[in-house]
MIDOTI-219658 format. One record per residue: x negated, y, z of N, C-alpha, C, CB in turn; residue number from 1. Coordinates in steps of 0.2 Angstrom, whole numbers. Glycine has a CB too. Example, Ala and Ser with C-alpha at 12.3 -4.5 7.8 and 13.67 -1.06 7.14 Angstrom:
<atoms>
-66:-28:39:-62:-22:39:-66:-16:39:-57:-22:45:1
-64:-11:35:-68:-5:36:-64:0:39:-70:-3:29:2
</atoms>
This chain:
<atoms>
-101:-125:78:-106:-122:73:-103:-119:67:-112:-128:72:1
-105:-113:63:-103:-110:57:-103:-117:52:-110:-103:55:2
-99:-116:48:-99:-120:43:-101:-117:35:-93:-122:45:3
-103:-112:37:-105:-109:32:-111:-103:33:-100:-107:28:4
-115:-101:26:-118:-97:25:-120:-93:30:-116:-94:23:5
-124:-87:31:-124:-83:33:-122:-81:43:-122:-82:29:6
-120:-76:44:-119:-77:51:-114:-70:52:-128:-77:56:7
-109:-71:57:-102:-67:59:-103:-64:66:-95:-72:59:8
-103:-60:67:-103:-56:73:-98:-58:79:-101:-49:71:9
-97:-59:85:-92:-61:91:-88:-56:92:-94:-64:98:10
-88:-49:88:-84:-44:88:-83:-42:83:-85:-39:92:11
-76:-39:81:-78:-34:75:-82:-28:76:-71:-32:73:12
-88:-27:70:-92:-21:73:-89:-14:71:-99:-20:69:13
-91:-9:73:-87:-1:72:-91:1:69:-85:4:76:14
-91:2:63:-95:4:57:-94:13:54:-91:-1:52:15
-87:13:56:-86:18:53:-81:18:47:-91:22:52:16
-82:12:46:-77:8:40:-69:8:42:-79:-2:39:17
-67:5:36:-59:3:39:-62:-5:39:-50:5:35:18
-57:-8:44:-56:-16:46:-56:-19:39:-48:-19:51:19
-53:-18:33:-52:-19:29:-59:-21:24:-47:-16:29:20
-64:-17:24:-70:-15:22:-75:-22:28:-72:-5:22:21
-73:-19:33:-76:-25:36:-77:-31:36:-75:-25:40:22
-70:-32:35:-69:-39:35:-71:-43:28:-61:-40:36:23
-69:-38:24:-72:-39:17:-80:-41:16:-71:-34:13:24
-85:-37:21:-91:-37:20:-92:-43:24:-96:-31:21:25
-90:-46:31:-90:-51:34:-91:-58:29:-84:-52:37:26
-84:-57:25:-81:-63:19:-88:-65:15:-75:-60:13:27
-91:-58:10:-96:-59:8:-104:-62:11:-96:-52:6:28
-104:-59:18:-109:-60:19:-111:-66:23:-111:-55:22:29
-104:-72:24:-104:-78:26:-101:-84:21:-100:-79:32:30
-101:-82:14:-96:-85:10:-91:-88:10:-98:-87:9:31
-87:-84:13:-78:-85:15:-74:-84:10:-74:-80:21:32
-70:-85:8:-66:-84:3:-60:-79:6:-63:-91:0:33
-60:-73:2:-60:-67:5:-52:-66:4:-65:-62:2:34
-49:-67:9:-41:-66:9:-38:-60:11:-38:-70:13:35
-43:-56:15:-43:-48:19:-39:-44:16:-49:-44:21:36
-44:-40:11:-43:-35:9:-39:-33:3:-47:-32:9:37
-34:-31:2:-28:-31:-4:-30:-30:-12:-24:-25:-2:38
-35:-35:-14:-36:-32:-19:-36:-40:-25:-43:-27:-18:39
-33:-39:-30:-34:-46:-35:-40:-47:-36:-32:-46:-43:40
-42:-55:-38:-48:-57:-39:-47:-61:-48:-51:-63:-31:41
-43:-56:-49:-43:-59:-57:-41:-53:-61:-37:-66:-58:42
-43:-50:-69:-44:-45:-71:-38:-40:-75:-49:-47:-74:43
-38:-36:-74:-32:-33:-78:-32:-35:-86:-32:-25:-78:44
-25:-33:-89:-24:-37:-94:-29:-33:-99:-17:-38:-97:45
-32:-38:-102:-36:-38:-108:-35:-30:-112:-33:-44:-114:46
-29:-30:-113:-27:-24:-119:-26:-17:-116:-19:-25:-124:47
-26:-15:-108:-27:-11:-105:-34:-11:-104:-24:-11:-99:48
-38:-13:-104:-46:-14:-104:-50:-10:-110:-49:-22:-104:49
-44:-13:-116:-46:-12:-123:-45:-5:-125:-42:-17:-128:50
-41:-4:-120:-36:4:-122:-42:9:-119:-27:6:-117:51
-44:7:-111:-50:12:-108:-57:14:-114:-54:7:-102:52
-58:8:-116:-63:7:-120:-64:13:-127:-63:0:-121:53
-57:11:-132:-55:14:-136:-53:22:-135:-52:11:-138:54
-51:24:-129:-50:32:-126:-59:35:-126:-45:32:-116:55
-63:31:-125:-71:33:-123:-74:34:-129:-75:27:-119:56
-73:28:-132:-75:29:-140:-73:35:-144:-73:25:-143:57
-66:37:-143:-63:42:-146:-64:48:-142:-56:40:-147:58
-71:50:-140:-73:58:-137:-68:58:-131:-71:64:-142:59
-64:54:-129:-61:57:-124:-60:56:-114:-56:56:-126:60
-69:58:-115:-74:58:-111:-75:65:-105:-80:59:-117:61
-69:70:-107:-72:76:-103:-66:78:-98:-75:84:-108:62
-66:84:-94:-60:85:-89:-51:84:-92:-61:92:-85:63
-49:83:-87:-43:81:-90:-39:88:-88:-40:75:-88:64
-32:88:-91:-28:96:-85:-31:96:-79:-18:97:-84:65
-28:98:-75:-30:99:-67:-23:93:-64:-29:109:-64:66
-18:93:-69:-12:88:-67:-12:83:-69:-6:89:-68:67
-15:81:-73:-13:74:-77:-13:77:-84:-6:71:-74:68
-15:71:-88:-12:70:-95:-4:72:-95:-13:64:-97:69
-3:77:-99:5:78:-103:6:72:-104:6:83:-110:70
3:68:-109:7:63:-112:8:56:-105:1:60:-120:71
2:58:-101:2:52:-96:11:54:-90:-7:54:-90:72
10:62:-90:16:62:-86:23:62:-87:15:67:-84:73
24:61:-95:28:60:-98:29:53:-98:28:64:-104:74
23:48:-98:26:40:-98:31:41:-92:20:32:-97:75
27:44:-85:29:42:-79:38:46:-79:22:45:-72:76
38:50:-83:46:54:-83:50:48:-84:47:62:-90:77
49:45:-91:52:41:-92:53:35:-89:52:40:-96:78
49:33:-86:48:27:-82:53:27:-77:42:26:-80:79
54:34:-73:56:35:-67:62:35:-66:54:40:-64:80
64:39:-73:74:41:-74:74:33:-77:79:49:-83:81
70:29:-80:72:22:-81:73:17:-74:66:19:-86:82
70:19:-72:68:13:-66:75:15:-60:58:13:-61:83
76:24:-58:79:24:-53:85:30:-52:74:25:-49:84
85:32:-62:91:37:-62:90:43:-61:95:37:-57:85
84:45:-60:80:53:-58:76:54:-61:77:54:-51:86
78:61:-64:75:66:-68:70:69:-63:81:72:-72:87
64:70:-67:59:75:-63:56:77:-70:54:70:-56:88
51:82:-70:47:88:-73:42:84:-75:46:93:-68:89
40:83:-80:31:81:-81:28:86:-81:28:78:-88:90
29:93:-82:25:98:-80:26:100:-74:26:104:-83:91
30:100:-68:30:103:-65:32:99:-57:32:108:-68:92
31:93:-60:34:86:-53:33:79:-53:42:85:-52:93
26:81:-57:21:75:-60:15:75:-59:21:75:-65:94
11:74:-53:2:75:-54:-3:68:-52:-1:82:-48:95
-5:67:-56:-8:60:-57:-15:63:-52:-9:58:-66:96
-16:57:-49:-21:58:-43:-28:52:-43:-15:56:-36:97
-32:51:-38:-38:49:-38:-37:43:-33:-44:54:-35:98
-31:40:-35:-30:35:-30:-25:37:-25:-38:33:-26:99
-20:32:-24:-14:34:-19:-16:37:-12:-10:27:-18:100
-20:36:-10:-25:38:-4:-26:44:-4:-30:34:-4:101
-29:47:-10:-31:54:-11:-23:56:-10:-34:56:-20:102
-18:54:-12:-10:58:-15:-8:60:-7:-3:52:-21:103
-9:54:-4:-6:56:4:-9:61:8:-5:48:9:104
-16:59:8:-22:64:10:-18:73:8:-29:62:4:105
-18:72:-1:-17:78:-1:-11:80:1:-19:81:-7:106
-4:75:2:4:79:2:4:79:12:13:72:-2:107
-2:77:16:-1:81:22:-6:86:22:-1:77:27:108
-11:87:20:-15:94:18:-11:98:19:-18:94:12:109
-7:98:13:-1:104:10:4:105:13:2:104:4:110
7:102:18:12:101:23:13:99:29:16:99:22:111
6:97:33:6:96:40:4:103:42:2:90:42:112
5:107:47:3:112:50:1:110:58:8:117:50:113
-6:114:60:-10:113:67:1:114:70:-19:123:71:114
0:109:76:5:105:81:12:102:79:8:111:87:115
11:102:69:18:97:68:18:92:70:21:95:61:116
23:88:71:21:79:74:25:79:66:27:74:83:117
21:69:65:21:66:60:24:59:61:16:66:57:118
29:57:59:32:51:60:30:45:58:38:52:59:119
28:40:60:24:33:56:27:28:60:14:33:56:120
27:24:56:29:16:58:24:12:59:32:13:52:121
23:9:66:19:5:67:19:-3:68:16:7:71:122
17:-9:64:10:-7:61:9:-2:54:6:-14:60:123
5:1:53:4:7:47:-3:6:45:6:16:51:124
-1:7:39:-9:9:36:-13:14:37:-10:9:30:125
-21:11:37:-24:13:44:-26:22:40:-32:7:47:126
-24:24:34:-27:32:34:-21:35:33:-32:34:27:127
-15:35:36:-10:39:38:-13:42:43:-4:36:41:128
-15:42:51:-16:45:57:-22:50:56:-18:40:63:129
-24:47:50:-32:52:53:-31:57:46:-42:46:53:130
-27:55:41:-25:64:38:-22:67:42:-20:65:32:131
-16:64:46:-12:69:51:-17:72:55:-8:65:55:132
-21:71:58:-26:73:63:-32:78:59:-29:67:66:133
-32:78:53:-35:83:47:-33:87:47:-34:83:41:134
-26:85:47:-21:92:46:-20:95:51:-15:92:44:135
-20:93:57:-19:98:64:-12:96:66:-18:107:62:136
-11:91:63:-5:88:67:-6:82:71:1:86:62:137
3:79:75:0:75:79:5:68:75:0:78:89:138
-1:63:75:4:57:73:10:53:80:-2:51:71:139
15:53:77:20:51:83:23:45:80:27:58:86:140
18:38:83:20:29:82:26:25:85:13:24:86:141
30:25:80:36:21:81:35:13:79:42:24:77:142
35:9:84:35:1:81:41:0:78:32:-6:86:143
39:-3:73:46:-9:68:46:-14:73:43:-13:57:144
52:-16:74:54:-22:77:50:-29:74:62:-21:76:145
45:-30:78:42:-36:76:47:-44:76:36:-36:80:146
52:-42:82:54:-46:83:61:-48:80:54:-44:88:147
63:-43:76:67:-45:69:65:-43:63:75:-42:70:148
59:-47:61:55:-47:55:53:-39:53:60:-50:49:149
51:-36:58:48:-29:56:55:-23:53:41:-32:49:150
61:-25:56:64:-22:54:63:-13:58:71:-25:54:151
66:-10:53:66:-2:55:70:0:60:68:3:51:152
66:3:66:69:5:73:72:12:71:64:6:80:153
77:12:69:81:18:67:82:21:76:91:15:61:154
85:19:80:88:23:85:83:26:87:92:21:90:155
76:21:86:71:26:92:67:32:87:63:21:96:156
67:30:79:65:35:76:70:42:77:65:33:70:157
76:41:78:81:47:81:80:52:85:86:45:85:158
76:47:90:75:51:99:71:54:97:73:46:107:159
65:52:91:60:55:92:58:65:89:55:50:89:160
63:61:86:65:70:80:66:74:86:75:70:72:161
63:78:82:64:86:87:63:92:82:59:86:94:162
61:98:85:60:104:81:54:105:80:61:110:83:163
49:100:81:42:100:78:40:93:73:37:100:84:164
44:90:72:45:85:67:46:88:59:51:80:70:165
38:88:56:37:90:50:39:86:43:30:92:50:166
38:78:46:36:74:42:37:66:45:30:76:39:167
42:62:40:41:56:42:36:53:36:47:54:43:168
35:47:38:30:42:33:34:37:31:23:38:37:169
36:34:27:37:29:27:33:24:21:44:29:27:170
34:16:20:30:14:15:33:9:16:22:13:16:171
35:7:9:41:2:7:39:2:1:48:5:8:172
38:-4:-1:39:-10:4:32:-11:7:41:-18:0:173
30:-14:14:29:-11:20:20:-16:21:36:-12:26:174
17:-12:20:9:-18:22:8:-13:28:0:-18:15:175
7:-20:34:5:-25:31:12:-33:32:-3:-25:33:176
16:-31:33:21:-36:36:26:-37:29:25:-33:43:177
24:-32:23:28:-36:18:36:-37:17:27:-41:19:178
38:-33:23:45:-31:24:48:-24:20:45:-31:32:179
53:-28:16:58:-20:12:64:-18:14:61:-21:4:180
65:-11:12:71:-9:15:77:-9:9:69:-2:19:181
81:-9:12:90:-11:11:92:-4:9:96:-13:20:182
98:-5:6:100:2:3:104:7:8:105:-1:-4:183
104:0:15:106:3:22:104:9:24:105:1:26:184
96:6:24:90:10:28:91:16:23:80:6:29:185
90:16:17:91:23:13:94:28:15:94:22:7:186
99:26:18:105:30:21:104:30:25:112:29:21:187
102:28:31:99:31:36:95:33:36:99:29:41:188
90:33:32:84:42:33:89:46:28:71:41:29:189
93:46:24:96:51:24:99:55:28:99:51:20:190
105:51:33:107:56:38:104:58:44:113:54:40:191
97:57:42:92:58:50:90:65:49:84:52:50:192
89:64:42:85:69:38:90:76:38:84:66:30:193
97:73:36:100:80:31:102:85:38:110:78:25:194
101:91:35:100:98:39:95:100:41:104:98:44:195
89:94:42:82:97:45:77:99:39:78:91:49:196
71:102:42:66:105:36:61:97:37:61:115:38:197
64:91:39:59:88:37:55:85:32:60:84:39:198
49:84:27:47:82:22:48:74:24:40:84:20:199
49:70:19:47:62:19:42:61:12:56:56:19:200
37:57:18:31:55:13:31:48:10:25:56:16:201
33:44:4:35:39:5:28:35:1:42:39:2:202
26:30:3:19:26:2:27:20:-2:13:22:12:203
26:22:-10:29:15:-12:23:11:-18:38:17:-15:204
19:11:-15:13:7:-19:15:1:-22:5:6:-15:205
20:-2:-18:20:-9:-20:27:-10:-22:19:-13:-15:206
31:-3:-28:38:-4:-28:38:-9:-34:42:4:-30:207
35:-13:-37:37:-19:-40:34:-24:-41:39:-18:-43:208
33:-24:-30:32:-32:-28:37:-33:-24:25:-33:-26:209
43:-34:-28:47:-35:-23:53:-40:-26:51:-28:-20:210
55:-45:-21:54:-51:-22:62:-55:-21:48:-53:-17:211
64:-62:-24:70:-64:-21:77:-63:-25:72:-61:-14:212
76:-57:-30:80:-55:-33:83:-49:-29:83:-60:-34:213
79:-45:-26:81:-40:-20:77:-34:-26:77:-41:-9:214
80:-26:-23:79:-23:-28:76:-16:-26:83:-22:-31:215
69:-12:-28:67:-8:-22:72:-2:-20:59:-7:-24:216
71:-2:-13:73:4:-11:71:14:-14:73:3:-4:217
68:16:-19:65:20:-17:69:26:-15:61:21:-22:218
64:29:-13:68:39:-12:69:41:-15:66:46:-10:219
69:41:-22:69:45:-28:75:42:-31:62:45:-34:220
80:36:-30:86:33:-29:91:38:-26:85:26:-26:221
91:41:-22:94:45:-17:93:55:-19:88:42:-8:222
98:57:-22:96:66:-23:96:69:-17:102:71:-28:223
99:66:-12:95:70:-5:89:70:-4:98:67:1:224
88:62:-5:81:61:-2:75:64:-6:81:55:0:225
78:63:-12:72:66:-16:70:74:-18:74:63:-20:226
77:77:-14:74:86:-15:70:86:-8:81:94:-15:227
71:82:-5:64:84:3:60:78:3:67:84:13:228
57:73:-3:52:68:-5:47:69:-7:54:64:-8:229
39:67:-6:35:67:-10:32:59:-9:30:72:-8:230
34:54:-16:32:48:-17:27:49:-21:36:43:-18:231
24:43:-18:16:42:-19:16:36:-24:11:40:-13:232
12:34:-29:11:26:-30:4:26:-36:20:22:-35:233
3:19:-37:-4:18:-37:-3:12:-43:-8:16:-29:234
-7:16:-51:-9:10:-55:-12:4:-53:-12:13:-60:235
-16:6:-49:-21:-1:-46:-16:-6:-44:-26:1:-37:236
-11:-4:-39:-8:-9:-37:-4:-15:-42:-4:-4:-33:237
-2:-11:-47:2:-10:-53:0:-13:-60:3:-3:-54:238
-6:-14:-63:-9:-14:-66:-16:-21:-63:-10:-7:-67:239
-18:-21:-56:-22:-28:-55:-32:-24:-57:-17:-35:-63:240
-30:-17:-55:-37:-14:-54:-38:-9:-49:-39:-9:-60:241
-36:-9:-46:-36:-7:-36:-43:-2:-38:-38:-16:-28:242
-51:-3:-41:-56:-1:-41:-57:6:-46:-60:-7:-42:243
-52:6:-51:-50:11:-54:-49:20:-49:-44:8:-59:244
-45:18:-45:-39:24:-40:-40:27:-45:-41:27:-31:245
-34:27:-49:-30:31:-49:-22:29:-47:-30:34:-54:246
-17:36:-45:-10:36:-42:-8:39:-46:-9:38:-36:247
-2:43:-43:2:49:-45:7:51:-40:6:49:-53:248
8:56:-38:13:58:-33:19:62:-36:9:62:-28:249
24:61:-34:32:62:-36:36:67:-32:35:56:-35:250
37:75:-34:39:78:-30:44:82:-32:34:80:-28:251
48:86:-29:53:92:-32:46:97:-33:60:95:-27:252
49:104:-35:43:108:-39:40:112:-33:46:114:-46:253
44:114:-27:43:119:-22:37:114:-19:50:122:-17:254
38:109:-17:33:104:-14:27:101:-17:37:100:-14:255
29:101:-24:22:101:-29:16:106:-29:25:101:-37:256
22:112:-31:17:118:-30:11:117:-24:22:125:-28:257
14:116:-17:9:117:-11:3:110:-14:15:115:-2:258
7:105:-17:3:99:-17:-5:101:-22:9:91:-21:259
-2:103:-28:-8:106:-32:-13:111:-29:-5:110:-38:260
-9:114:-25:-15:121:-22:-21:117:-17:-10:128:-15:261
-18:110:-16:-24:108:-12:-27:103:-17:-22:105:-4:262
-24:98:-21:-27:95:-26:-33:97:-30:-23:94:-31:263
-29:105:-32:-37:107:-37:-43:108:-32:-37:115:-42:264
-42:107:-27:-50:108:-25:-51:103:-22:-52:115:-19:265
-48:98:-20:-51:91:-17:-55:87:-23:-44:86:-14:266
-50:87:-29:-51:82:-35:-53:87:-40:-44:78:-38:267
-49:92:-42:-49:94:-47:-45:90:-54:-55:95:-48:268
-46:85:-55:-42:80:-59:-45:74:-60:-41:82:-65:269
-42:71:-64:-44:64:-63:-48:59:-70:-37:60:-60:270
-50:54:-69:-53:52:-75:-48:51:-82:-56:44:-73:271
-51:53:-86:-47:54:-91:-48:50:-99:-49:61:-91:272
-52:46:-98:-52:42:-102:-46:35:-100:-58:41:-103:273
-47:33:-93:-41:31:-88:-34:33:-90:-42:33:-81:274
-32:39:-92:-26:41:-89:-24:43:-97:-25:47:-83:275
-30:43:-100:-27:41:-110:-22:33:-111:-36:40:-116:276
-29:31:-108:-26:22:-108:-19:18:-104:-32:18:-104:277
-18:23:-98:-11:22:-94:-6:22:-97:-11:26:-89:278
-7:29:-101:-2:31:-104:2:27:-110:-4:34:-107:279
-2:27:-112:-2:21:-119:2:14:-119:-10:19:-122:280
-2:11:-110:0:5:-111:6:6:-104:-7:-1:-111:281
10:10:-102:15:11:-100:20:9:-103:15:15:-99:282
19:10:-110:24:8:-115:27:3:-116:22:9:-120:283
22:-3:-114:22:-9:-111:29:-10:-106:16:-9:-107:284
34:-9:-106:40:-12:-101:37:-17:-95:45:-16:-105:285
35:-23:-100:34:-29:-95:29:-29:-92:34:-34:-98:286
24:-25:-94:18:-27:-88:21:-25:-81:11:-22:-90:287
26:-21:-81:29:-19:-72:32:-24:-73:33:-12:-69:288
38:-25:-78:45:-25:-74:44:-35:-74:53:-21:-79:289
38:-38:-77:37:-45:-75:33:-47:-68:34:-48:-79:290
33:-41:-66:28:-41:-58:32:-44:-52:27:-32:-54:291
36:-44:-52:41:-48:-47:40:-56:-46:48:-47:-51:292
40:-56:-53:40:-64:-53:34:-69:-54:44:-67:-60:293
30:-63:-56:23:-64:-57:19:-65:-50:19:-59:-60:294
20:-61:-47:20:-62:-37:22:-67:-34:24:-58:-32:295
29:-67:-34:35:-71:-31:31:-79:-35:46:-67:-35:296
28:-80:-39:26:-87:-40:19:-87:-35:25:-88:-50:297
15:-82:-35:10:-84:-30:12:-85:-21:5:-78:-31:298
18:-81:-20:18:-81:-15:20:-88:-14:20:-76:-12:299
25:-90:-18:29:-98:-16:24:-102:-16:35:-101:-21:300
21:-102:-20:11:-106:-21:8:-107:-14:5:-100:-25:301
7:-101:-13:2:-99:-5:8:-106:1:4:-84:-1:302
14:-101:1:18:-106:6:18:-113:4:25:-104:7:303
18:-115:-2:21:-122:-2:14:-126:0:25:-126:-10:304
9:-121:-1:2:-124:0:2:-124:7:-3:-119:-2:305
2:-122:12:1:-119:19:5:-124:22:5:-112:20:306
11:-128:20:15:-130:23:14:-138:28:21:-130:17:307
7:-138:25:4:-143:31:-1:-140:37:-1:-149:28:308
-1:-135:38:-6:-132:42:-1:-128:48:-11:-127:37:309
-6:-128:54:-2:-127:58:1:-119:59:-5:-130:63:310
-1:-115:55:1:-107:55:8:-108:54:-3:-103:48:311
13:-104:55:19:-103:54:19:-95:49:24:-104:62:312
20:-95:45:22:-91:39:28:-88:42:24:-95:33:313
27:-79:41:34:-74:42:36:-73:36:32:-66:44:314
41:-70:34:45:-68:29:41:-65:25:50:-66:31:315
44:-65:19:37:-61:16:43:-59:9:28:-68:14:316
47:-54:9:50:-52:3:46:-44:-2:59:-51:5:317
41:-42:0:37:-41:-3:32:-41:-3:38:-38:-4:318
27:-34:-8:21:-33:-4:15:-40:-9:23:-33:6:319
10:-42:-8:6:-47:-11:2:-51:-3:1:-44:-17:320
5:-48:2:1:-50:8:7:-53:12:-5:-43:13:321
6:-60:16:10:-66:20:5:-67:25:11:-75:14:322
7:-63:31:9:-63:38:10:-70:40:17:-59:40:323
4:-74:46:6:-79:48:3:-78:56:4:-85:43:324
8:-82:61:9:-83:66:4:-88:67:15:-83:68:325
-1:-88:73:-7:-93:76:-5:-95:80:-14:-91:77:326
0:-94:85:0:-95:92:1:-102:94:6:-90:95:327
1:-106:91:1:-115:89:-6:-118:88:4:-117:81:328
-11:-114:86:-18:-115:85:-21:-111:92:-21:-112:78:329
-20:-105:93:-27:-104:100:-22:-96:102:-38:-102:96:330
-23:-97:107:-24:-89:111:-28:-84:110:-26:-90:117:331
-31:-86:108:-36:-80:106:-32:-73:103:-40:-84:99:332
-36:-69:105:-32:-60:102:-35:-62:94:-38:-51:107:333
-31:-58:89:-31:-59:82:-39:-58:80:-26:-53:79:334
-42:-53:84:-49:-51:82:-54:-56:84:-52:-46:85:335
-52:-58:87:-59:-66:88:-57:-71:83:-58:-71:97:336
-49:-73:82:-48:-77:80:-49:-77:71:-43:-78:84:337
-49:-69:71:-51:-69:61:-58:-70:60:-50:-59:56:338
-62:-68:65:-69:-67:64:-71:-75:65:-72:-61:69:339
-67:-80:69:-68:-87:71:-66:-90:62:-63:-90:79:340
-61:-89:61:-59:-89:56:-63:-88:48:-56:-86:58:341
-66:-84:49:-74:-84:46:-78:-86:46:-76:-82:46:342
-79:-87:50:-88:-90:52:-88:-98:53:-92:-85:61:343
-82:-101:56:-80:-109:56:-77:-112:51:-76:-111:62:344
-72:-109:48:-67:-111:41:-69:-107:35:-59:-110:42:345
-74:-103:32:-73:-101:28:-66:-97:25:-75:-105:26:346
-63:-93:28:-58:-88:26:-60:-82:30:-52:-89:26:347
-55:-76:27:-55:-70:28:-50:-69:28:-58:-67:23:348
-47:-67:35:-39:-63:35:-41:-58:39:-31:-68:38:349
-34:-53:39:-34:-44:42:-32:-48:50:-26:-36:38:350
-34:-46:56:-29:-46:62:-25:-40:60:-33:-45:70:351
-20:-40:61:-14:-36:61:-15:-30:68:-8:-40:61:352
-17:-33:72:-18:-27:78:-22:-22:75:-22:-30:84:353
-26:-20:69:-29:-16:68:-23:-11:65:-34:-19:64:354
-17:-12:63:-15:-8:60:-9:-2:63:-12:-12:54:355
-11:-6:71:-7:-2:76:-10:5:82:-4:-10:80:356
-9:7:83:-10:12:86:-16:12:93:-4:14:86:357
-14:6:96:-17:3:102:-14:-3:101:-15:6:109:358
-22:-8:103:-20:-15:99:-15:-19:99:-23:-17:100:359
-12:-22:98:-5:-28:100:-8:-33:97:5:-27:95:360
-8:-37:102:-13:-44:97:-6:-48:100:-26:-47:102:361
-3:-51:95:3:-55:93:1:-60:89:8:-51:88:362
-5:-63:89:-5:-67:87:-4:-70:80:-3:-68:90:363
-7:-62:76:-3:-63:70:-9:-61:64:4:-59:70:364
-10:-64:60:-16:-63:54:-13:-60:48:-18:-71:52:365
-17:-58:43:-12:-54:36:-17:-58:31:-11:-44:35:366
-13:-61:26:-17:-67:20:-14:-62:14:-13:-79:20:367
-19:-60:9:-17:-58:3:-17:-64:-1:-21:-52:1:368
-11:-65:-7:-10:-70:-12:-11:-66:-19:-3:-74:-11:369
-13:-61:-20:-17:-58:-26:-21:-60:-26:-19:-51:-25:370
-23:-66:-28:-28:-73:-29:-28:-79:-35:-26:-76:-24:371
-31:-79:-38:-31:-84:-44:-27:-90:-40:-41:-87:-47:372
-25:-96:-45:-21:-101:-41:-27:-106:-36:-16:-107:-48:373
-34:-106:-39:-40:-109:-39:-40:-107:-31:-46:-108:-46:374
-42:-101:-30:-42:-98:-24:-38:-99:-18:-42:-92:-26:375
-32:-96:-21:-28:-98:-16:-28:-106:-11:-23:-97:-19:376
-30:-112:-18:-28:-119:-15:-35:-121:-13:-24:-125:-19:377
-40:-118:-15:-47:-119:-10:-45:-115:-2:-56:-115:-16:378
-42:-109:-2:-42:-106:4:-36:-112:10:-39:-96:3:379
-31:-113:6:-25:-117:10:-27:-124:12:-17:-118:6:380
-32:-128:7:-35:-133:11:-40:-132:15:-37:-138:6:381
-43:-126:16:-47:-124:21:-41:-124:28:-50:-115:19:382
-36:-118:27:-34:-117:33:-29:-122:35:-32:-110:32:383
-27:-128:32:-21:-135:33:-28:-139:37:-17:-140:23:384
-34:-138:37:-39:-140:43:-41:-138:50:-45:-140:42:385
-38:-131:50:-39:-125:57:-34:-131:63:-33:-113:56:386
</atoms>
């Protein structure tokens, strides 16, 4: 019998949602404590709030450039040759976006063409395929080796290149398995890459949640990789307001160019009393660069919590979401067993089979620790009962 609220469905429904919206409205509508969907349940800091506020007050209420704030795109210039050595353009390799989501949307818009193939890593977040399929291209799913922690299948990503291979994906550090890459892997999509007209689209939303004292890999680290790179990344992620979206996408200028011709007509631009306040409190060092440790204490939290329950915990060196293995508690395919998981124990986790191309039910669940401490140890004495 449900142990709570409300009532859970014996399937996931098809909504037209992503899993992630589902699962979420599940959480809500049985009073689970909602571990699903990747978002904090505690507020951005105070004086980024204060800064929105005061940009609104101060008339600065109406459109913004079509690219971004000058001054906004200048924090991000600096930030970038600070964080990774690379000079890029605020005028002309800098455009602040409606959410990371919009940024990838628009960098295959502008560079997928009807029959390129698109290279992606599976499991993959779930609105890569279906821009690819926007665009007229076709998505071509390579699984990460689950079996050695989701590492990157460099040789089969090899086989797959050919003379219609427009574009690879990648997203590092990696949701939903939380796995980063090495300064190895760097080098190998460099030499995969060099000589071809491939683009690489890099999802690094979560470049500083990365954890152990390990240090992120990005493209923009790499001058190869970064005259054929468009990275994406996302204040939400960054900042602890996911509900704001806004991004900014990172590009050489020939690449930018294509990206803006489709931007102004999707977006046009973006909130601008938002991207006064970004600005300003970019200035901020620490608010990124104590993100590491700020995570890295929840996640050790989540595990030392966990550590009486029968789940077995994957590795987890980035990312805010910890991958656990059920196959000690039930057989069950991941979808029965999240939705059982809801409706008998009060929580909310992702099946991971959702993020794969055709389902792989491994047995495996995805727990976000972007969670008050309160939250987290009301969810882990839930799940130290399963």
């Amino acid at each position: 019998m449900p142990q709570f609220p409300g009532t859970v469905p014996n399937k996931l429904p098809n909504t037209g949602t992503t899993i992630f919206a589902r699962m979420s409205a599940l959480a809500a509508g049985s009073g689970a404590i909602n571990l699903s969907q990747g978002f904090p349940d505690f507020d951005p800091d105070r004086a980024l709030v204060n800064a929105v506020a005061k940009a609104m007050r101060s008339h600065q209420n109406q459109y913004a450039p079509m690219p971004g704030l000058p001054e906004l795109r200048e924090a991000l210039a600096r930030k970038i040759e600070r964080q990774y050595g690379a000079a890029f353009s605020p005028e002309a390799e800098i455009t602040i976006t409606a959410g990371a989501a919009q940024a990838i949307f628009t960098a295959m818009q502008a560079i997928v063409r009807e029959g390129d193939e698109v290279i992606c890593l599976d499991p993959a977040y779930d609105c890569y395929s279906p821009a690819i399929r926007l665009a007229g291209g076709e998505p071509i799913r390579i699984p990460l080796n689950a079996e050695a922690d989701y590492a990157m299948p460099w040789d089969a990503v090899k086989a797959r290149i050919n003379g219609r291979t427009r574009m690879i994906v990648i997203n590092n550090p990696h949701n939903p398995t939380g796995a980063v890459w090495s300064a190895e892997d760097l080098k190998m999509l460099e030499r995969l890459t060099k000589g071809t007209d491939i683009i690489v689209l890099a999802d690094e939303v979560y470049e500083h949640l990365v954890f152990d004292g390990k240090t992120h890999q990005s493209v923009l680290r790499s001058p190869k990789l970064a005259e054929r790179s468009m990275a994406v990344y996302s204040f939400g992620k960054t900042y602890h307001c996911t509900g704001w979206k806004v991004g900014y996408c990172v590009a050489p200028a020939n690449l930018m160019e294509a990206f803006r011709r489709v931007h102004q007509y999707e977006v046009y631009c973006v909130n601008r009393p938002m991207q006064v306040a970004l600005a300003e409190y970019l200035e901020n060092e620490e608010a990124y660069t104590g993100l590491p440790a700020f995570y890295q204490a929840k996640r050790n939290h989540f595990r030392a919590l966990m550590e009486g329950s029968r789940f077995k915990l994957l590795p987890c060196p980035g990312t805010y979401f910890q991958l656990a293995d059920y196959s000690a508690i039930t057989e069950e395919d991941d979808d029965a067993f999240a939705l059982r998981l809801t409706g008998e124990h009060g929580v909310a986790a992702i099946p991971v089979s959702g993020f794969y191309r055709r389902p792989e039910h491994r047995h495996v669940l995805r727990f976000c620790f972007a969670k008050s401490e309160k939250t987290l140890e009301q969810a882990a004495e839930r799940l130290c009962k399963v």
